[in-house]
C-alpha positions as CSV (number, residue, x, y, z in Angstrom):
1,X,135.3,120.6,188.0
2,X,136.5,117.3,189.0
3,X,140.2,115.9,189.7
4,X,140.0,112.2,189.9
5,X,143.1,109.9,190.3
6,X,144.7,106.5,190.5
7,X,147.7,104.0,190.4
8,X,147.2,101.4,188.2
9,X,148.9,97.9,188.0
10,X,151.6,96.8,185.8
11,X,149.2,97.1,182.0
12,X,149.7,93.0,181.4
13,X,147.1,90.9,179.6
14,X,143.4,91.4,181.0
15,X,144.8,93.6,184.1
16,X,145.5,96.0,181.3
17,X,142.2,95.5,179.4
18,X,139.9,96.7,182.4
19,X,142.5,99.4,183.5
20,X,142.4,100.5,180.0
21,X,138.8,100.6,180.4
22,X,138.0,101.9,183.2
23,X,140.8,105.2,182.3
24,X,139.1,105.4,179.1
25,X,135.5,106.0,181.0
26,X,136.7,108.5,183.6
27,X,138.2,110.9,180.1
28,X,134.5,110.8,179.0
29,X,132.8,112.2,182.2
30,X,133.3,115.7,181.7
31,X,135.4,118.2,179.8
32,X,137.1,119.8,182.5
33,X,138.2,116.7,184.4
34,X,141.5,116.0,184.9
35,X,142.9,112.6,185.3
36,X,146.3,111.7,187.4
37,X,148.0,108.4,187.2
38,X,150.6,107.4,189.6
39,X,153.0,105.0,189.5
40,X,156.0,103.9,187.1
41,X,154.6,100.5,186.6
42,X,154.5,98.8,183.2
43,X,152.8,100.3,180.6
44,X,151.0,102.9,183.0
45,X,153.7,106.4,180.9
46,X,152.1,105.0,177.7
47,X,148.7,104.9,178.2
48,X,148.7,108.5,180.5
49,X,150.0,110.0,176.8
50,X,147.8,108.2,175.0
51,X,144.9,109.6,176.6
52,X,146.5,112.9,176.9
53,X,146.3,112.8,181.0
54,X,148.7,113.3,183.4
55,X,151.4,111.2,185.1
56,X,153.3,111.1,188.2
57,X,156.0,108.0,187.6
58,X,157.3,108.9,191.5
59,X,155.6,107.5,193.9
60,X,156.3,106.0,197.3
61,X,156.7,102.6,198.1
62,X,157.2,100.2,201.2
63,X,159.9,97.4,201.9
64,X,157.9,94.9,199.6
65,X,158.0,97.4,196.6
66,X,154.2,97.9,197.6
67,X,152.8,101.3,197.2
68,X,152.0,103.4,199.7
69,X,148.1,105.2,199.5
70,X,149.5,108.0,202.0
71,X,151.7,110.0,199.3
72,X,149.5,109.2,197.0
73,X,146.5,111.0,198.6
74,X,148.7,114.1,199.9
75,X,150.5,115.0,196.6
76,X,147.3,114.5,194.1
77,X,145.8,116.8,196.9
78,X,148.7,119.3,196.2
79,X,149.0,119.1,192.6
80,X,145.2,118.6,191.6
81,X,144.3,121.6,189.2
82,X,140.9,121.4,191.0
83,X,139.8,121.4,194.9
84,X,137.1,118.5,194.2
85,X,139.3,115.2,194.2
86,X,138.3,111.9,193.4
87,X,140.1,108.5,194.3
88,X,138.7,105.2,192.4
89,X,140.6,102.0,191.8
90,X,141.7,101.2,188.3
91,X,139.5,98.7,187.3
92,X,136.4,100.8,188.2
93,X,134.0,102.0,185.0
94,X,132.7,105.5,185.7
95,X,129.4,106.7,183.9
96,X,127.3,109.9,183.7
97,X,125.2,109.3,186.6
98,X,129.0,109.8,189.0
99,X,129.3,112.9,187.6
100,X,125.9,113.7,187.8
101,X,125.9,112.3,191.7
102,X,129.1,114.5,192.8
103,X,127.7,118.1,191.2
104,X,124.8,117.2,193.5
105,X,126.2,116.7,196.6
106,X,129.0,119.0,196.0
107,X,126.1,122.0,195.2
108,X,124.4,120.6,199.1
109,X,127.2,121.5,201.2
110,X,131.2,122.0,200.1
111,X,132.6,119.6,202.9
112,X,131.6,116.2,202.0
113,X,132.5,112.9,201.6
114,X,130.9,110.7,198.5
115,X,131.7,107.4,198.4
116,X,129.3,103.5,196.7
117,X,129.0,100.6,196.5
118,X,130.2,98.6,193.2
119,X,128.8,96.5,190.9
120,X,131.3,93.4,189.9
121,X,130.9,91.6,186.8
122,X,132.9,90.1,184.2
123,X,134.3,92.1,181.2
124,X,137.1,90.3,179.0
125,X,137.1,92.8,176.2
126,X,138.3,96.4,175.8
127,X,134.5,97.9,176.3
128,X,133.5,100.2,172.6
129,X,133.2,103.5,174.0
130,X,132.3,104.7,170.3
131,X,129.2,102.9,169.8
132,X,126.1,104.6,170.5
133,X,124.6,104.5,173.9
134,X,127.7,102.5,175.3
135,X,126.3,103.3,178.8
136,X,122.9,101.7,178.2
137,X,124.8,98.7,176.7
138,X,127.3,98.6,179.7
139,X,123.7,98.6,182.5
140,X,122.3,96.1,180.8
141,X,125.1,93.8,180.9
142,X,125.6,94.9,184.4
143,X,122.0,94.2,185.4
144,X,121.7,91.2,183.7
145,X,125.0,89.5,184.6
146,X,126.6,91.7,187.6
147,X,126.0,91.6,191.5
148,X,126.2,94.6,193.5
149,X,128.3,94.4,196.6
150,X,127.5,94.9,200.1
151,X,128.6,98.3,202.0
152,X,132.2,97.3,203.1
153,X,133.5,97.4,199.4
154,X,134.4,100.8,198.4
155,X,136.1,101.4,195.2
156,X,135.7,105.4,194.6
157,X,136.0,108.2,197.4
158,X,135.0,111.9,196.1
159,X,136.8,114.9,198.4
160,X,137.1,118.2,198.4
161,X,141.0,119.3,198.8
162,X,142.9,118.9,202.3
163,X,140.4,116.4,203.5
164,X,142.8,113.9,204.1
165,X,145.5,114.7,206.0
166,X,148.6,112.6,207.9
167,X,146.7,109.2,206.8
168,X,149.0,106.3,208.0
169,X,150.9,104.5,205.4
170,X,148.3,101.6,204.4
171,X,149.4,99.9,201.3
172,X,147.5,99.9,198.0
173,X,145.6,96.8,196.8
174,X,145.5,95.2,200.5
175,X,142.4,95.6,203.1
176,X,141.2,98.0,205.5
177,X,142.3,101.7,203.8
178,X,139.2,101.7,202.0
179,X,137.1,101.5,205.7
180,X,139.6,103.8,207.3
181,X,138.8,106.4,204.6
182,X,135.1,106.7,205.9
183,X,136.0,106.0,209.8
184,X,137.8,109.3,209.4
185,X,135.2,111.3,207.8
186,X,133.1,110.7,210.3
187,X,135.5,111.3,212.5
188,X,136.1,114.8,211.6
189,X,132.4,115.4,211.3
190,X,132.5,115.7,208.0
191,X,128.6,113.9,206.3
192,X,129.1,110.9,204.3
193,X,127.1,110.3,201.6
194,X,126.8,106.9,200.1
195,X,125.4,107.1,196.6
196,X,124.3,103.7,195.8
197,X,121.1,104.1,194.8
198,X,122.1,106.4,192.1
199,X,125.3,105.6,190.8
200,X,126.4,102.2,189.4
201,X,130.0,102.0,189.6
202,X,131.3,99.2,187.3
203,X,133.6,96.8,188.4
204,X,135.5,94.6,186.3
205,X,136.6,91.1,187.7
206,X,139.9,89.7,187.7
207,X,141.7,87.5,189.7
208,X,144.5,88.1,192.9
209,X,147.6,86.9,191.0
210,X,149.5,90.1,191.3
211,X,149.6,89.1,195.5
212,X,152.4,86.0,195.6
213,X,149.8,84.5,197.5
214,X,146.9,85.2,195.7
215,X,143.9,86.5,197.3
216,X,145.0,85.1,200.5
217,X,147.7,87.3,200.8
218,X,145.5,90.3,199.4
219,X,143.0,89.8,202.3
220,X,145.3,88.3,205.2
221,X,148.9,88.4,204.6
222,X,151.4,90.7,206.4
223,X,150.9,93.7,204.3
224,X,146.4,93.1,205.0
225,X,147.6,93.3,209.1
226,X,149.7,95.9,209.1
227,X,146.6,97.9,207.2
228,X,144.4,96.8,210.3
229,X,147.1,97.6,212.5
230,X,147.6,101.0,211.3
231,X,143.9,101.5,210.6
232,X,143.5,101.1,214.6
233,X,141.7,97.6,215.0
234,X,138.1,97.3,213.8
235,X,136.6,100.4,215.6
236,X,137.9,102.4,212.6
237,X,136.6,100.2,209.7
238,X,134.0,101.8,208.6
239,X,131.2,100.4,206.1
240,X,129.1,102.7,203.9
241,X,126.3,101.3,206.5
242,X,127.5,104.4,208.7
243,X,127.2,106.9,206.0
244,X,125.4,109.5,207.7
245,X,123.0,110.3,204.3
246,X,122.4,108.8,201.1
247,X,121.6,110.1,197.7
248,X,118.6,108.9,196.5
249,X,116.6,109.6,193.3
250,X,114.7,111.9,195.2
251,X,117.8,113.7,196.9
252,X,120.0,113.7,200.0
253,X,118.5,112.2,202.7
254,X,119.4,110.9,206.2
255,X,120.1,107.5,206.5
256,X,117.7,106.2,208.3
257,X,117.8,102.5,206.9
258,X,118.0,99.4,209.0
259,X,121.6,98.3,208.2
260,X,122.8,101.8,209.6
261,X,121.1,101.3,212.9
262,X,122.3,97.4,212.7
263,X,125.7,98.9,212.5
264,X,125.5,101.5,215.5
265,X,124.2,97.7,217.6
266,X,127.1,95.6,216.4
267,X,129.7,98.5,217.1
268,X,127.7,99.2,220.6
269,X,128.1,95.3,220.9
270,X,131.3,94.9,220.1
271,X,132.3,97.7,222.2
272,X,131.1,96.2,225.4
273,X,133.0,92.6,224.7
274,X,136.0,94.9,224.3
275,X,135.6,96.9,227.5
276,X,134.3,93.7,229.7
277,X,136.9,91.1,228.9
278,X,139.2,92.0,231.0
279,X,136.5,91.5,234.1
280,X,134.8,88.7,232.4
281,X,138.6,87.1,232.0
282,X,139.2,87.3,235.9
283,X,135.5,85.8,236.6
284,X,135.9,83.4,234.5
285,X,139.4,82.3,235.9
286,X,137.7,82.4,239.8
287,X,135.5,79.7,238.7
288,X,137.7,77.4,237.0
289,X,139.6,77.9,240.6
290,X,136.5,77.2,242.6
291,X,135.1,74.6,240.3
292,X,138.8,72.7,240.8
293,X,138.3,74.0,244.6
């Protein structure tokens, strides 16, 4: 079936409420799926054995103590018991209709990427997975109180194995990964499909305060730069606006919508700024010489 894994954070007051959470969801999507944490942070050994899943205390990190996404991806790719992978963040709630979105597209074609776009709203309390119809309960709340979030935040990424191979060593919980991850499907040729309108992927707020500098540092500190860096400047951050189908309620289609041909523009647009500054720099420096004549 499905081999989906993670790295949570250190399990600490509401961080570990919502990681608990969204763990607890992903053993309930089917039978046969197998569940890998990674990482030797606090509290992350106890909870793998209390849901009976596996874990993987080694993991690599860089000078800050910050992991690193690279090892992560290549050894869940060589120890997953199945070749259908799946990364999501640990704060993400997963329902029926994921599992229900991947059999899909995995029965269209066997090289795929699946990836959507999240739904953020606030949850303080362990969620009660034993009442009945806890997903209907968890929509509601999410309809009523959540926002979903454009195509540049992308919390879950479903594979087949090997996809990913020799990524750069981006850093967990920074910026730009995420974007890469799609840039490189595409890439490779490989279809993206963005699931949006059929899976609601749950996530749970919480605040930046496990980055010194809060989300500052998340989004633009030294670790967030070396992510572009590596990523290869903004021509490889990717949006699910490039997907190349989506998964509607009436199948996989092409995507056709606006925002993807807005993207192909800014891209084309950006492209040219890139490719004419140099000239435009020398013009512009002959006229401040002839205006100064």
């Amino acid at each position: 079936m499905l081999t989906i894994f993670s790295t949570p954070k250190p399990f600490r007051g509401h961080e570990a409420i919502i990681q608990r959470n969204a763990i607890k969801s992903w053993t309930l999507l089917h039978p046969n799926c197998e569940v890998i944490l990674f990482g030797d942070d606090e509290g992350t050994a106890e909870v793998a054995k209390e849901f009976g899943i596996c874990h993987k205390p080694k993991v690599l990190r860089n000078e800050y103590g910050t992991k690193l996404l690279n090892y992560i991806f290549e050894y869940a790719q060589e120890i997953a018991k199945h070749d259908l992978l799946c990364y999501v963040n640990c704060d993400i709630i997963l329902m029926s209709d994921f599992i229900n979105a991947v059999k899909q597209v995995y029965s269209w074609r066997p090289l795929f990427l699946m990836a959507g776009r999240r739904w953020d709203v606030d949850i303080t309390e362990p969620w009660d997975f034993d009442q009945l119809n806890w997903e209907q309960h968890l929509r509601s709340l999410v309809l009523q109180q959540g926002k979903q979030r454009p195509g540049s935040w992308i919390d879950y990424f479903v594979f087949p194995r090997n996809t990913y191979r020799n990524i750069p060593p981006f850093v967990v919980g920074r910026v730009c990964w995420d974007n890469w991850l799609i840039w490189k499907a595409r890439s490779l040729r490989i279809p993206v499909v963005d699931a949006s309108l059929t899976v609601m992927a749950v996530h749970q707020n919480h605040d930046y305060s496990y980055h010194p500098e809060g989300k500052k540092g998340v989004w633009q500190g030294e670790e967030a730069q070396r992510n572009y860096m590596l990523a290869g400047g903004w021509t490889h951050l990717y949006t699910l606006d490039d997907a190349t189908h989506c998964l509607t309620p009436a199948g996989i289609k092409r995507n056709f919508s606006v925002a993807y041909f807005a993207r192909r523009l800014e891209m084309m647009q950006r492209w040219l700024i890139d490719v004419t500054r140099p000239v435009r720099h020398k013009l512009g420096i002959r006229r401040l010489r002839s205006s100064q004549g």
